[in-house]
PDB file of N, CA, C and O in Angstrom:
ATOM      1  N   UNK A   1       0.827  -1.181   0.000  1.00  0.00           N
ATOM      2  CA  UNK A   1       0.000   0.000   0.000  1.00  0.00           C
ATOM      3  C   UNK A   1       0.874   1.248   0.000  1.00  0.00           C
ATOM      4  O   UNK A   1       1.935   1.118   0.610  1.00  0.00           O
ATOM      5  N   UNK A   2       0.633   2.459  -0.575  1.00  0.00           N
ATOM      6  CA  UNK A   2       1.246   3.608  -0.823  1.00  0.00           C
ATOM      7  C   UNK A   2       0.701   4.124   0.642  1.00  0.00           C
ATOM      8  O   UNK A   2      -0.330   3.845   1.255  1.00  0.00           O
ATOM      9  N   UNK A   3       1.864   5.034   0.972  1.00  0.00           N
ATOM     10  CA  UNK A   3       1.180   6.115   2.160  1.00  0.00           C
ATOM     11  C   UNK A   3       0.767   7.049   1.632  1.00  0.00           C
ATOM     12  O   UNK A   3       1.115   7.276   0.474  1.00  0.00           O
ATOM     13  N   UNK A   4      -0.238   8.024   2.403  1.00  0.00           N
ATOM     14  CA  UNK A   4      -0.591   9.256   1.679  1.00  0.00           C
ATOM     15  C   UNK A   4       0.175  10.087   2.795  1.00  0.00           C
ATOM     16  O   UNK A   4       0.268   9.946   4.014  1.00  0.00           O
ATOM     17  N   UNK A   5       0.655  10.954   1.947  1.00  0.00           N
ATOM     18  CA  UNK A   5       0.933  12.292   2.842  1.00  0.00           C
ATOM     19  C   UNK A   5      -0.266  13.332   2.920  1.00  0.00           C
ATOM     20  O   UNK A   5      -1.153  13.556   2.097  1.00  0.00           O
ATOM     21  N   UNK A   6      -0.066  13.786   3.922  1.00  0.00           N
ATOM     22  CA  UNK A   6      -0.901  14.896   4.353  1.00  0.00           C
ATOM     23  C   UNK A   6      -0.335  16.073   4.088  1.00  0.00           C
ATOM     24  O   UNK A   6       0.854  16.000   4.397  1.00  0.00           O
ATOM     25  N   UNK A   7      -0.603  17.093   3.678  1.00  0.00           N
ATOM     26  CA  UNK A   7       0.447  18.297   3.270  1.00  0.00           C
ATOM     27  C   UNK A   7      -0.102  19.204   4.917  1.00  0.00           C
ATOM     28  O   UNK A   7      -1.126  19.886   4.958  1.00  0.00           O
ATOM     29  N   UNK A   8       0.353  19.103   5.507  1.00  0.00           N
ATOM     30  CA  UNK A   8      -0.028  20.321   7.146  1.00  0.00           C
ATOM     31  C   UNK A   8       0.386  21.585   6.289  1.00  0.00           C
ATOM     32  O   UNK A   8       1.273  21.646   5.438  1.00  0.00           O
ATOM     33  N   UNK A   9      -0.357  22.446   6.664  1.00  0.00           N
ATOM     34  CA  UNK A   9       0.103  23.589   6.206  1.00  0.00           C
ATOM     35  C   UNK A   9       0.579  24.849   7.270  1.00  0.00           C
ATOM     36  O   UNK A   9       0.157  24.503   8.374  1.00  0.00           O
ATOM     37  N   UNK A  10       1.033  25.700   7.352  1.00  0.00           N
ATOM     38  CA  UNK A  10       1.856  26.521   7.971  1.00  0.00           C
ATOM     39  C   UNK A  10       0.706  27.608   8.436  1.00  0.00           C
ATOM     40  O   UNK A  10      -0.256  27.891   7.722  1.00  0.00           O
ATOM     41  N   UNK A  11       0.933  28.143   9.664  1.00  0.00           N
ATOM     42  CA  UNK A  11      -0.003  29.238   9.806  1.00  0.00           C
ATOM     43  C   UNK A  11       0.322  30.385   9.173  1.00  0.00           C
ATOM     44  O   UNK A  11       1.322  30.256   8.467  1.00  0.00           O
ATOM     45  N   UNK A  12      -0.298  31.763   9.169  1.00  0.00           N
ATOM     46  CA  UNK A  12       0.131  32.258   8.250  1.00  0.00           C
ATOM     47  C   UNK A  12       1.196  33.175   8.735  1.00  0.00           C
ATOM     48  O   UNK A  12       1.004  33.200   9.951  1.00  0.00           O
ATOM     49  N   UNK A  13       2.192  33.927   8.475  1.00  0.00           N
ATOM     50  CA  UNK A  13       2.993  34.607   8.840  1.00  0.00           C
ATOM     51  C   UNK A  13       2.137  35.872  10.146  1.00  0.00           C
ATOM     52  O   UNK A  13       1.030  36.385  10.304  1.00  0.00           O
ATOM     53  N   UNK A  14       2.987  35.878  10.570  1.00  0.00           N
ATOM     54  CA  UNK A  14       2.592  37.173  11.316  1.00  0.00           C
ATOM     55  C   UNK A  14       3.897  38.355  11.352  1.00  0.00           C
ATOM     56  O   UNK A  14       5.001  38.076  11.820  1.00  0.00           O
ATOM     57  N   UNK A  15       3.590  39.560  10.837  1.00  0.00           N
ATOM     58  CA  UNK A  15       4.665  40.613  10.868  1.00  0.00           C
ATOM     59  C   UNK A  15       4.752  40.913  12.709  1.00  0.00           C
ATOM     60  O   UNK A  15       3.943  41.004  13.632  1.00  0.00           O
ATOM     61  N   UNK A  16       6.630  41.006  12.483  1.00  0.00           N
ATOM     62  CA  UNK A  16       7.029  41.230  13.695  1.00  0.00           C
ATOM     63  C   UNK A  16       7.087  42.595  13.943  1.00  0.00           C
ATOM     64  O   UNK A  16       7.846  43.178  13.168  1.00  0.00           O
ATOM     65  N   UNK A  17       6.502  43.344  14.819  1.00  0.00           N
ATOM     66  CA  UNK A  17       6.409  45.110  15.176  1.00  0.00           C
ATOM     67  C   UNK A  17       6.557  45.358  16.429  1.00  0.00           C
ATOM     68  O   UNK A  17       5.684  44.957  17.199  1.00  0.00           O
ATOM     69  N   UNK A  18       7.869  46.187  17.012  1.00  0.00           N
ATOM     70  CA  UNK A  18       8.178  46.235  17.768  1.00  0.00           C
ATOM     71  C   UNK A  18       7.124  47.184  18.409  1.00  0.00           C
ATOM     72  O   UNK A  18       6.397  48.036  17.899  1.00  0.00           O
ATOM     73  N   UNK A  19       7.328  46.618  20.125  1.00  0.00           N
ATOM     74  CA  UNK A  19       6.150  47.563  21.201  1.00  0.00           C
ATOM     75  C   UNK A  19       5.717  49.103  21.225  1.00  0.00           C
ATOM     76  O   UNK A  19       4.816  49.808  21.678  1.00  0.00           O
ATOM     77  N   UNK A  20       6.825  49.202  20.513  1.00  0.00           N
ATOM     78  CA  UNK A  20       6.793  50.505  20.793  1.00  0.00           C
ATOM     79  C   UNK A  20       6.478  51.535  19.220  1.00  0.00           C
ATOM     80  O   UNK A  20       6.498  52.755  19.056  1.00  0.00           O
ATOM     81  N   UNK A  21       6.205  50.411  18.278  1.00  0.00           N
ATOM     82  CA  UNK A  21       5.316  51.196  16.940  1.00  0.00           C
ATOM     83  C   UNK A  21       4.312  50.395  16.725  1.00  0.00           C
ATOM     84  O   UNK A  21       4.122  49.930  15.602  1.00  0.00           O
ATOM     85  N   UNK A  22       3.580  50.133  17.684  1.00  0.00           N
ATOM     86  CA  UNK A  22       2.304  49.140  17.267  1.00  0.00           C
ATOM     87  C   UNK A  22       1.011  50.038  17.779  1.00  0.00           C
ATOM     88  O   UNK A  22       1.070  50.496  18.920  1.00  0.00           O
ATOM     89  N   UNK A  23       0.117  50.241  17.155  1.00  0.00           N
ATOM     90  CA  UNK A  23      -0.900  51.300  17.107  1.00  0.00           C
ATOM     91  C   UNK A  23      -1.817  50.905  17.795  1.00  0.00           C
ATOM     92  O   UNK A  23      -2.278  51.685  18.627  1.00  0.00           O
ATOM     93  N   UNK A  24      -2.396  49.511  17.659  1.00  0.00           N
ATOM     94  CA  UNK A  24      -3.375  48.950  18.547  1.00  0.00           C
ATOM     95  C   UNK A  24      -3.351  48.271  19.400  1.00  0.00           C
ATOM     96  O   UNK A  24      -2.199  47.840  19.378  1.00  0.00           O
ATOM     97  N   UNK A  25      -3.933  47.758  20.343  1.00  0.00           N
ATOM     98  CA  UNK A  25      -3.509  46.496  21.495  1.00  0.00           C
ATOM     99  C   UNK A  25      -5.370  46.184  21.754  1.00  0.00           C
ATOM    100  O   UNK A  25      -6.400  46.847  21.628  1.00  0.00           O
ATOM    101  N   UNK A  26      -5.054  44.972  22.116  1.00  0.00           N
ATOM    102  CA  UNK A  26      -6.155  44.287  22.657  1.00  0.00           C
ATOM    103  C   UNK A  26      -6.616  44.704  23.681  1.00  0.00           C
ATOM    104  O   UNK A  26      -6.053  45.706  24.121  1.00  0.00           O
ATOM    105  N   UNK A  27      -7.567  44.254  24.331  1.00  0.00           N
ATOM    106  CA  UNK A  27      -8.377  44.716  25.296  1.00  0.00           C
ATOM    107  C   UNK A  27      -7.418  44.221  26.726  1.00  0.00           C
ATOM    108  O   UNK A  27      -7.213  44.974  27.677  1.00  0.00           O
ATOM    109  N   UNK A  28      -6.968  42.980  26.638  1.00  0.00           N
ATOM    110  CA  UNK A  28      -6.187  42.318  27.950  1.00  0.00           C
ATOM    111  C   UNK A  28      -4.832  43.713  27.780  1.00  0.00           C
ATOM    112  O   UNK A  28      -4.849  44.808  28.343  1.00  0.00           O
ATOM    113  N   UNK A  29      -3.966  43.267  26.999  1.00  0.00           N
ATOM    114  CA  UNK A  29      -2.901  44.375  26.767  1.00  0.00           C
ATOM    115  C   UNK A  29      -2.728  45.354  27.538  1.00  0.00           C
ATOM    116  O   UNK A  29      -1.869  45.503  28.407  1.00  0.00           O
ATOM    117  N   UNK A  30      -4.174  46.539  26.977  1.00  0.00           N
ATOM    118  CA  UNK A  30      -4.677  47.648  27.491  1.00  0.00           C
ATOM    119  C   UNK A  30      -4.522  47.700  28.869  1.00  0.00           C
ATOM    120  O   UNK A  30      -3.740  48.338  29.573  1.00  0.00           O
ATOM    121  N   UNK A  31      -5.445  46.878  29.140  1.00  0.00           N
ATOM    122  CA  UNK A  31      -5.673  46.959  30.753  1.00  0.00           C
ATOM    123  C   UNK A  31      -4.010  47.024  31.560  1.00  0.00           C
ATOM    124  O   UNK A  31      -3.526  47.866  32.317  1.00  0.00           O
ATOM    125  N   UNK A  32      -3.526  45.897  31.067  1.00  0.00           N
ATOM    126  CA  UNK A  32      -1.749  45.822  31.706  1.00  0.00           C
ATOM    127  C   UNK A  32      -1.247  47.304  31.213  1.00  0.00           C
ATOM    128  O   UNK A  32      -0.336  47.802  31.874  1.00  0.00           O
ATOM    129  N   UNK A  33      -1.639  47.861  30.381  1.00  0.00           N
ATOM    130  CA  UNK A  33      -0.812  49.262  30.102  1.00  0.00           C
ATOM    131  C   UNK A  33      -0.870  49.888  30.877  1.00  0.00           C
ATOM    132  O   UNK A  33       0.090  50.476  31.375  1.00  0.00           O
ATOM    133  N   UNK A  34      -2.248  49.977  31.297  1.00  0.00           N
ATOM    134  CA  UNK A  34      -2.427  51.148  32.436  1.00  0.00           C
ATOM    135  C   UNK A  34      -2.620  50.393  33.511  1.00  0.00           C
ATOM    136  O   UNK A  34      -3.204  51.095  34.337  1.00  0.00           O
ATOM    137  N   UNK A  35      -2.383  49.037  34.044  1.00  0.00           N
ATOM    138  CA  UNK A  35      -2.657  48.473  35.157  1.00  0.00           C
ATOM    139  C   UNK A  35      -3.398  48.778  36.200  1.00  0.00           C
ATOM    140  O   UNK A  35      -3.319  49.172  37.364  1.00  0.00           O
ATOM    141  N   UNK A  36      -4.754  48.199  34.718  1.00  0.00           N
ATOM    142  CA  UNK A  36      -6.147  47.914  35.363  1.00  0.00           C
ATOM    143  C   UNK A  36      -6.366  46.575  35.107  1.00  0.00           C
ATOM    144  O   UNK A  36      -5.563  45.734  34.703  1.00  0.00           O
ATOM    145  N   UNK A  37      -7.733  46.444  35.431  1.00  0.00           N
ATOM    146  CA  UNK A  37      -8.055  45.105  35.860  1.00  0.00           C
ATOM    147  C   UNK A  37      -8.929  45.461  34.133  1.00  0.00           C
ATOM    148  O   UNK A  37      -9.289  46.523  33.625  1.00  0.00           O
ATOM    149  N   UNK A  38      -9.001  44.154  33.696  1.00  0.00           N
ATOM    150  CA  UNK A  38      -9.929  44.319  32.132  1.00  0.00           C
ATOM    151  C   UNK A  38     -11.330  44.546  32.022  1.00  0.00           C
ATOM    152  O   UNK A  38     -11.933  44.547  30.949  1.00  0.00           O
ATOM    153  N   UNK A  39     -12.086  44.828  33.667  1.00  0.00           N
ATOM    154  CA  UNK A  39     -13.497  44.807  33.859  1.00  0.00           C
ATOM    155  C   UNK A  39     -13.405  46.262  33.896  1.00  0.00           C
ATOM    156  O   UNK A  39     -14.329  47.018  33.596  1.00  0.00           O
ATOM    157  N   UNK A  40     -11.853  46.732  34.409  1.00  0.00           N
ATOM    158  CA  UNK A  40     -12.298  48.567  34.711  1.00  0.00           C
ATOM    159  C   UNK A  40     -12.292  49.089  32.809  1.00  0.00           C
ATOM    160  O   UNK A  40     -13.032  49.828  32.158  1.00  0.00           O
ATOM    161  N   UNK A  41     -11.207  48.356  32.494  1.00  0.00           N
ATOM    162  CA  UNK A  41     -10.896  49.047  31.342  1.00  0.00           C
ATOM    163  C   UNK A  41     -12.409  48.892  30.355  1.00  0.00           C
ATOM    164  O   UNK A  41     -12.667  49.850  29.627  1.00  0.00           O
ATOM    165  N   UNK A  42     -13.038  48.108  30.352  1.00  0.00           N
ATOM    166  CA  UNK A  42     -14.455  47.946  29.774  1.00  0.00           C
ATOM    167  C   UNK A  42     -15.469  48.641  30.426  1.00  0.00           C
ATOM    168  O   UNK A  42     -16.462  48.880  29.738  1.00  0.00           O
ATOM    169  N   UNK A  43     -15.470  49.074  31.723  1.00  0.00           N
ATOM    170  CA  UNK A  43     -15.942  50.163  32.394  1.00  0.00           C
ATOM    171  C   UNK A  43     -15.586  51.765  31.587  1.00  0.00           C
ATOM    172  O   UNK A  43     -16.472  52.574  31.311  1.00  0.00           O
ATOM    173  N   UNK A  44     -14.200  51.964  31.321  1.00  0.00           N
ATOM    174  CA  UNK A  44     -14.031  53.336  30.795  1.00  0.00           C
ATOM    175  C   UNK A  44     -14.826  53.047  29.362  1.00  0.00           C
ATOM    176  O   UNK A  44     -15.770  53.756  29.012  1.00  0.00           O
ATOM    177  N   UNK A  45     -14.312  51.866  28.527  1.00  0.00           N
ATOM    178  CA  UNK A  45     -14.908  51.581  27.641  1.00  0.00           C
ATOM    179  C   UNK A  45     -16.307  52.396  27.380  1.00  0.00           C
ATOM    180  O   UNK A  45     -16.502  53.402  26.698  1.00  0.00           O
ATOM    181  N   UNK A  46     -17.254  51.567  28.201  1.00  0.00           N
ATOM    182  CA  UNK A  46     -18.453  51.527  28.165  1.00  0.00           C
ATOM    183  C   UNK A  46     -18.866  52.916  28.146  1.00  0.00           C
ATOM    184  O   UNK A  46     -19.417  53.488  27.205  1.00  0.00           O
ATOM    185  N   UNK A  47     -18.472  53.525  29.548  1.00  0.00           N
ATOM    186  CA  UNK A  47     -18.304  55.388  29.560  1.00  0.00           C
ATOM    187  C   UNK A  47     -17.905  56.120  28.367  1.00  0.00           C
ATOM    188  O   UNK A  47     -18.136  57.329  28.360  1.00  0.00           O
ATOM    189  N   UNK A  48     -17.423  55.663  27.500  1.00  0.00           N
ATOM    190  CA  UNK A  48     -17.017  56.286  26.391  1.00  0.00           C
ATOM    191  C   UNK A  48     -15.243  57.650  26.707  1.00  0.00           C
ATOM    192  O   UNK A  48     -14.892  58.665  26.105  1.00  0.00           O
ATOM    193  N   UNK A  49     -14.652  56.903  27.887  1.00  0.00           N
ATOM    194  CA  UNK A  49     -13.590  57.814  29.040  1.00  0.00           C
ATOM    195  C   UNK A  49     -12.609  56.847  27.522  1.00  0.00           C
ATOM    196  O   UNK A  49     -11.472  56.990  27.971  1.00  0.00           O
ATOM    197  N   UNK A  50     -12.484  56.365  26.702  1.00  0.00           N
ATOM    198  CA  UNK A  50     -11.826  55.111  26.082  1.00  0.00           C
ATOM    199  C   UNK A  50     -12.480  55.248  24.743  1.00  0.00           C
ATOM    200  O   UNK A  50     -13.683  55.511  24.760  1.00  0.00           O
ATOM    201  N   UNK A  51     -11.759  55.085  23.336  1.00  0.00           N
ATOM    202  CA  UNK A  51     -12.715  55.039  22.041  1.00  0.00           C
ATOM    203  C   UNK A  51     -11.610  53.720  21.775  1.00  0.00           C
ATOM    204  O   UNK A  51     -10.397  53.719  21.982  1.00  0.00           O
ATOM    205  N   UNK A  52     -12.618  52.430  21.161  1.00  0.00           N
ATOM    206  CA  UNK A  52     -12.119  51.404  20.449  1.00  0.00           C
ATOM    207  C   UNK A  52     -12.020  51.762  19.028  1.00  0.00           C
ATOM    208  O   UNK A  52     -12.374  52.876  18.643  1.00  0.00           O
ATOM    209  N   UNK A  53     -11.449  50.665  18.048  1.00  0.00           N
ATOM    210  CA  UNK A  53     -11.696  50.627  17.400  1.00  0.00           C
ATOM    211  C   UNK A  53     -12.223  48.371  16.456  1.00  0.00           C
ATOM    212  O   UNK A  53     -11.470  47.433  16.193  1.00  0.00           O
ATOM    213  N   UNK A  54     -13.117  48.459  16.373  1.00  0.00           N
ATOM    214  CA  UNK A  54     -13.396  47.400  15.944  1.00  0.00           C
ATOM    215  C   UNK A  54     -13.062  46.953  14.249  1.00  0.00           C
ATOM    216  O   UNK A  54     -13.269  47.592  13.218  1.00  0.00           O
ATOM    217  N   UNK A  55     -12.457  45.566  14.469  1.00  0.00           N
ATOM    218  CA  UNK A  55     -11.858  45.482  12.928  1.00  0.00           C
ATOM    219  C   UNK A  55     -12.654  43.396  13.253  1.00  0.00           C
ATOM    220  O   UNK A  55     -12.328  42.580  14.114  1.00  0.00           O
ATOM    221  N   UNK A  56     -13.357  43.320  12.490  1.00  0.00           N
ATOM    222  CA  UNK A  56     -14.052  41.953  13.048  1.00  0.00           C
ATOM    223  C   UNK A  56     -14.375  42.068  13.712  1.00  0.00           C
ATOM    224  O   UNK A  56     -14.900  43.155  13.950  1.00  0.00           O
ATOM    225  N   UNK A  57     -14.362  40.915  14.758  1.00  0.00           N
ATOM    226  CA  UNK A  57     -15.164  40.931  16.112  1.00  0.00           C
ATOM    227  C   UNK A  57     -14.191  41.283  17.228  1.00  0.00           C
ATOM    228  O   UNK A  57     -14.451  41.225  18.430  1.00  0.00           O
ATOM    229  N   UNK A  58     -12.755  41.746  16.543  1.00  0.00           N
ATOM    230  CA  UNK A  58     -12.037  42.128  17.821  1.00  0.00           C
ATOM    231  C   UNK A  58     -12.032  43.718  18.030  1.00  0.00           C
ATOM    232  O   UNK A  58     -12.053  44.613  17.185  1.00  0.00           O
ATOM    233  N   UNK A  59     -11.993  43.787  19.587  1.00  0.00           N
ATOM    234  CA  UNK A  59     -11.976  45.136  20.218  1.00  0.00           C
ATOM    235  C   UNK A  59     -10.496  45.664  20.453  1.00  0.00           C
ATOM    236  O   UNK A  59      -9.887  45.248  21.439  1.00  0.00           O
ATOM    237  N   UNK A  60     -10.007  46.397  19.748  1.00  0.00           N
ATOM    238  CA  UNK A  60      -8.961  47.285  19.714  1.00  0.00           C
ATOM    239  C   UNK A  60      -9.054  48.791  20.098  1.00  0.00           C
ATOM    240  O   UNK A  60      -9.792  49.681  19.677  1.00  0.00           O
ATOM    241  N   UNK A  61      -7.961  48.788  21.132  1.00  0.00           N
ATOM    242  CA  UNK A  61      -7.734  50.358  21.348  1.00  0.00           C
ATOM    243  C   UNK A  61      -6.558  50.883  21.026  1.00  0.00           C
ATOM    244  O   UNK A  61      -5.533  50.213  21.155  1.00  0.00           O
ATOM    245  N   UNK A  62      -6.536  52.054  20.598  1.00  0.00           N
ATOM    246  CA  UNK A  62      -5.436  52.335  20.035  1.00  0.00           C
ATOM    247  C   UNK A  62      -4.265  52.411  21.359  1.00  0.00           C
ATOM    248  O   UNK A  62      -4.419  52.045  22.524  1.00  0.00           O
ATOM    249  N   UNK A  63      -2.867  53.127  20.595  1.00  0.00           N
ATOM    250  CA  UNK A  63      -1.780  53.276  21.996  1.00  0.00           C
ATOM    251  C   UNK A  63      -2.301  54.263  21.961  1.00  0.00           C
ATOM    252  O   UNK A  63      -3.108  54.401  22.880  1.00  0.00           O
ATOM    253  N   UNK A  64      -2.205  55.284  21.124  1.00  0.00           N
ATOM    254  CA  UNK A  64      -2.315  56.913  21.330  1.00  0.00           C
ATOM    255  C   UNK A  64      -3.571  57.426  22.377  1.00  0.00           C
ATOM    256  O   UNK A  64      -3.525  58.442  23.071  1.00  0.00           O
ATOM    257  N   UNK A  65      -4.618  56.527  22.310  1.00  0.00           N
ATOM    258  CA  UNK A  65      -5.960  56.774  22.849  1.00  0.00           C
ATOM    259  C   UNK A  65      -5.152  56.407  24.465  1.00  0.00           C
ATOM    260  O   UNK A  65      -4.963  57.317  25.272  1.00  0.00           O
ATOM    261  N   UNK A  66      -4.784  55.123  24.724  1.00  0.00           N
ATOM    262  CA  UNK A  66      -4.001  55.107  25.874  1.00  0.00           C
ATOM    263  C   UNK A  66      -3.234  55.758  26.472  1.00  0.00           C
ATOM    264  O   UNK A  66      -3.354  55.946  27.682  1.00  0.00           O
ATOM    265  N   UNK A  67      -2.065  56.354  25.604  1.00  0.00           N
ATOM    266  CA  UNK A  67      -1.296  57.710  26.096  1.00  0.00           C
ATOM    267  C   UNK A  67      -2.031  58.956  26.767  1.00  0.00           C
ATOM    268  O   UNK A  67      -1.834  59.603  27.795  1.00  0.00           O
ATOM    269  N   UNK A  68      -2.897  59.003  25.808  1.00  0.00           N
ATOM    270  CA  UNK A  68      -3.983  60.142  26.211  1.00  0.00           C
ATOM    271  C   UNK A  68      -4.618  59.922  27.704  1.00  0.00           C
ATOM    272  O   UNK A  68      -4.612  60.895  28.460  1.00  0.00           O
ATOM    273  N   UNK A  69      -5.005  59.044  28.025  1.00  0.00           N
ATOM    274  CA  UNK A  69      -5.495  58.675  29.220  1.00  0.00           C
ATOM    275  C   UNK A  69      -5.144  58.708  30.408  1.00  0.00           C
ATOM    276  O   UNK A  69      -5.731  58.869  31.478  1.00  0.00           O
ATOM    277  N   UNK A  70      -3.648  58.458  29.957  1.00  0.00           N
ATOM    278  CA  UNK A  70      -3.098  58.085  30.971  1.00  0.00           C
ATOM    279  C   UNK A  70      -2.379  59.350  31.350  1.00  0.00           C
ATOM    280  O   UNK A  70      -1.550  59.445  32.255  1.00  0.00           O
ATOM    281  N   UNK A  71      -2.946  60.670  30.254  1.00  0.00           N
ATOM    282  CA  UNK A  71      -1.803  61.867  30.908  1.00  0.00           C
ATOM    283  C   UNK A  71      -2.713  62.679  31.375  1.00  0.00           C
ATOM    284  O   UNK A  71      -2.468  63.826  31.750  1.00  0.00           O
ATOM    285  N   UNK A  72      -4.255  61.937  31.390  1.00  0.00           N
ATOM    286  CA  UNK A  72      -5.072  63.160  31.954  1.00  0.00           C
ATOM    287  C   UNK A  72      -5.196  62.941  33.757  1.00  0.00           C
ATOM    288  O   UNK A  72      -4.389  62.247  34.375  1.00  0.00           O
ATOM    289  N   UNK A  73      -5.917  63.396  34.166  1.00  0.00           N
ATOM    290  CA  UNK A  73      -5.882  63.684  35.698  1.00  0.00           C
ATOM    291  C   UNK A  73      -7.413  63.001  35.407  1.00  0.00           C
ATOM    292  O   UNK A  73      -8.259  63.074  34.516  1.00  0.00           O
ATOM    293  N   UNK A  74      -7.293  62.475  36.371  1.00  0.00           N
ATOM    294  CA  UNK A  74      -8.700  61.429  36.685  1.00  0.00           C
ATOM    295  C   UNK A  74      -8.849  61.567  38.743  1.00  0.00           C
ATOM    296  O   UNK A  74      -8.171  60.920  39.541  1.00  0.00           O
ATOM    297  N   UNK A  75      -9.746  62.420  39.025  1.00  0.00           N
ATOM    298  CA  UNK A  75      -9.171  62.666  40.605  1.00  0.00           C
ATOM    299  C   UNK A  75     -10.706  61.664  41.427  1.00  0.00           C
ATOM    300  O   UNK A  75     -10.716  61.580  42.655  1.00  0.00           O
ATOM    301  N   UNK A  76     -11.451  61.236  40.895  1.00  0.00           N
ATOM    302  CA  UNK A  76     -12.714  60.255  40.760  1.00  0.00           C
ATOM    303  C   UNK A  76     -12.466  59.240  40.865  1.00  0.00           C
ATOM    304  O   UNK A  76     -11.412  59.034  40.265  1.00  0.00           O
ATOM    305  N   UNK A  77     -12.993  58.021  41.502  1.00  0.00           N
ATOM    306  CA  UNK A  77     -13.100  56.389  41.108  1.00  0.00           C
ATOM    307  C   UNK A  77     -13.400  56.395  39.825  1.00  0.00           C
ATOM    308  O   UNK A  77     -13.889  57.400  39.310  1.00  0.00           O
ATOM    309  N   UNK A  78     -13.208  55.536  39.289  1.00  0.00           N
ATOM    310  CA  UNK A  78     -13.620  54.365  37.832  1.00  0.00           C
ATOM    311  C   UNK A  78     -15.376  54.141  38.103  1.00  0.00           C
ATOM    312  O   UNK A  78     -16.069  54.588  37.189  1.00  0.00           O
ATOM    313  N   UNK A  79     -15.934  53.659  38.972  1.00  0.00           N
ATOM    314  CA  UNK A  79     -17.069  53.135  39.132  1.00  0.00           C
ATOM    315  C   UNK A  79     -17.692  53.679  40.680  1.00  0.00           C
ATOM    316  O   UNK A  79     -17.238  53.283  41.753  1.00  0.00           O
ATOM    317  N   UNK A  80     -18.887  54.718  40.530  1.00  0.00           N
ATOM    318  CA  UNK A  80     -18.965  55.338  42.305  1.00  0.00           C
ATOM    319  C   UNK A  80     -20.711  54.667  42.234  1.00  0.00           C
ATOM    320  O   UNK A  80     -21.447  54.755  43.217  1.00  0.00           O
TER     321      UNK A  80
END
């Protein structure tokens, strides 16, 4: 009997971009950026304190939107 090969195929490449020129991050990411918990960061979310951007079904925030955030003065809880 002949064997059959199976051809497995390769996933697809992924471009390598260093941390520090990458525009978007995930929702987990995010939260570690500003070291929150991922329920607060969906809290600012939700508040609209945060703008995503959706590409499919994934939720992306930008860095810049993060930078921004993180240089404003927030003197309030997250959730009162």
């Amino acid at each position: 009997m002949q064997e059959e090969f199976v051809s497995q195929r390769k996933p697809p490449a992924r471009a390598i971009v260093p941390n520090n020129q990458r525009l978007l991050v995930g929702r987990r990411e995010a939260a570690d950026l500003l070291s929150i918990s991922a329920r607060a960061l969906d809290y600012l979310v939700a508040n609209k304190q945060l703008t995503t951007r959706r590409i499919g079904s994934r939720v992306l925030i930008p860095i810049s939107e993060l930078q921004r955030f993180a240089r404003a003065d927030h003197p309030g809880r997250l959730a009162s």
